[in-house]
C-alpha positions in Angstrom: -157.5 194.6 -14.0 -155.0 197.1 -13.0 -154.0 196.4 -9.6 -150.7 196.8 -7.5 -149.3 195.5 -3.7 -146.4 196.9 -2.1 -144.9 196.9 1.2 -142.0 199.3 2.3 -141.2 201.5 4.6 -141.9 205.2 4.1 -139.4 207.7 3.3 -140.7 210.7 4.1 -143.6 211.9 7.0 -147.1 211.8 5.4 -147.8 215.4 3.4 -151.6 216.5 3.3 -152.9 219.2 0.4 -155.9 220.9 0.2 -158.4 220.0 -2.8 -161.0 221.8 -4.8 -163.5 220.5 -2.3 -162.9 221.8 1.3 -164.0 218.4 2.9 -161.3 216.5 0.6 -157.9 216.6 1.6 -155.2 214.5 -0.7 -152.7 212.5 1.3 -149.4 211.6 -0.1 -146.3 209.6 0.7 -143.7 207.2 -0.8 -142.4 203.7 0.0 -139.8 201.9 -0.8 -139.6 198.7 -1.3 -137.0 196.4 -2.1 -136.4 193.1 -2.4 -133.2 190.2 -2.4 -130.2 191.7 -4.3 -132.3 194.1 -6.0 -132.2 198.3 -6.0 -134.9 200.0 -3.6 -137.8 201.2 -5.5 -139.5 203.5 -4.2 -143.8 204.1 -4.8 -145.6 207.6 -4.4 -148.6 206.5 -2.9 -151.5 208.8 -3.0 -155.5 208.4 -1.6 -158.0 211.1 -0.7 -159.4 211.5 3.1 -162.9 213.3 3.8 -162.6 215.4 6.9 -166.4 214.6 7.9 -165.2 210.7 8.6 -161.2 211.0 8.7 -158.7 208.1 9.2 -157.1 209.3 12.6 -154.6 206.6 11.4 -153.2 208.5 8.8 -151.4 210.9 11.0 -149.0 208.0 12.2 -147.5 207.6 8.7 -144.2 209.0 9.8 -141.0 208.3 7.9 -139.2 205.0 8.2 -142.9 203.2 9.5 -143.5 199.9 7.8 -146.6 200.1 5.6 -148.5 197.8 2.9 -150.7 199.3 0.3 -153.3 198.1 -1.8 -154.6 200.2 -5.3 -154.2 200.7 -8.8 -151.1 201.7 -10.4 -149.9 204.3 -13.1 -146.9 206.3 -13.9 -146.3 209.9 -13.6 -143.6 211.5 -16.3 -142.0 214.5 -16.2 -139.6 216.9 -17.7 -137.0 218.8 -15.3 -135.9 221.9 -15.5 -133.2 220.9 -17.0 -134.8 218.7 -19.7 -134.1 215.4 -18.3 -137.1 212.9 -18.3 -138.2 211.9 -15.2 -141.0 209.1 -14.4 -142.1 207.3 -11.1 -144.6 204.7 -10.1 -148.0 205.8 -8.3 -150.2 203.7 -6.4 -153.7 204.8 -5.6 -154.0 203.4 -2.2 -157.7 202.0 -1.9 -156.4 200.0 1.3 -153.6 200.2 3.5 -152.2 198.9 7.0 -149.0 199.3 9.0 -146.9 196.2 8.9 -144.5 197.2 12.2 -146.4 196.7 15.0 -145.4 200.0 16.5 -147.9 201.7 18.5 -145.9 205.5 18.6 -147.9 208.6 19.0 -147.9 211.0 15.7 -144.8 213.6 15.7 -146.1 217.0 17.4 
């Protein structure tokens, strides 16, 4: 069973793309997460939102929030321009909840 938890605090505001299917829309963030004495590591965390029943939630995932997801995980590798190898862990969120408390209004 390939399954993952993490809970960090996002780096970056929540970024929205357009799919194939104009009533799909792909979110994506990252997380990092860290623990005692240990480097950050941070988590591109990905899901897909229909616009016919959206998440009105998701528009509060602003950087620095505290978040916990819940999905499967995989790796994505890459090669930079440059030709150095590159890799970072994904997460595809099936569930997810903030973790702060903080009741703030989205970013206008």
């Amino acid at each position: 069973m390939n399954s993952c938890n993490f809970v960090g605090r996002v780096g970056k505001d929540v970024r929205f793309f357009q799919t194939y299917d104009p009533e799909i829309t792909r979110v994506e963030f990252s997380i990092c997460c860290w623990g005692e004495k240990s480097k950050p590591t941070w988590v591109k965390c990905k899901f897909s939102e229909s616009k016919t029943w959206p998440d009105e939630r998701t528009a509060f995932i602003t950087s620095g929030r505290m978040i916990a997801v819940s999905g499967s995980i995989s790796v994505e590798a890459w090669l930079s321009a440059d030709s150095t190898a590159n890799a970072a862990l994904v997460c595809s969120v099936k569930v997810w909840s903030f973790c702060d408390g903080v009741k703030a209004m989205p970013k206008a």
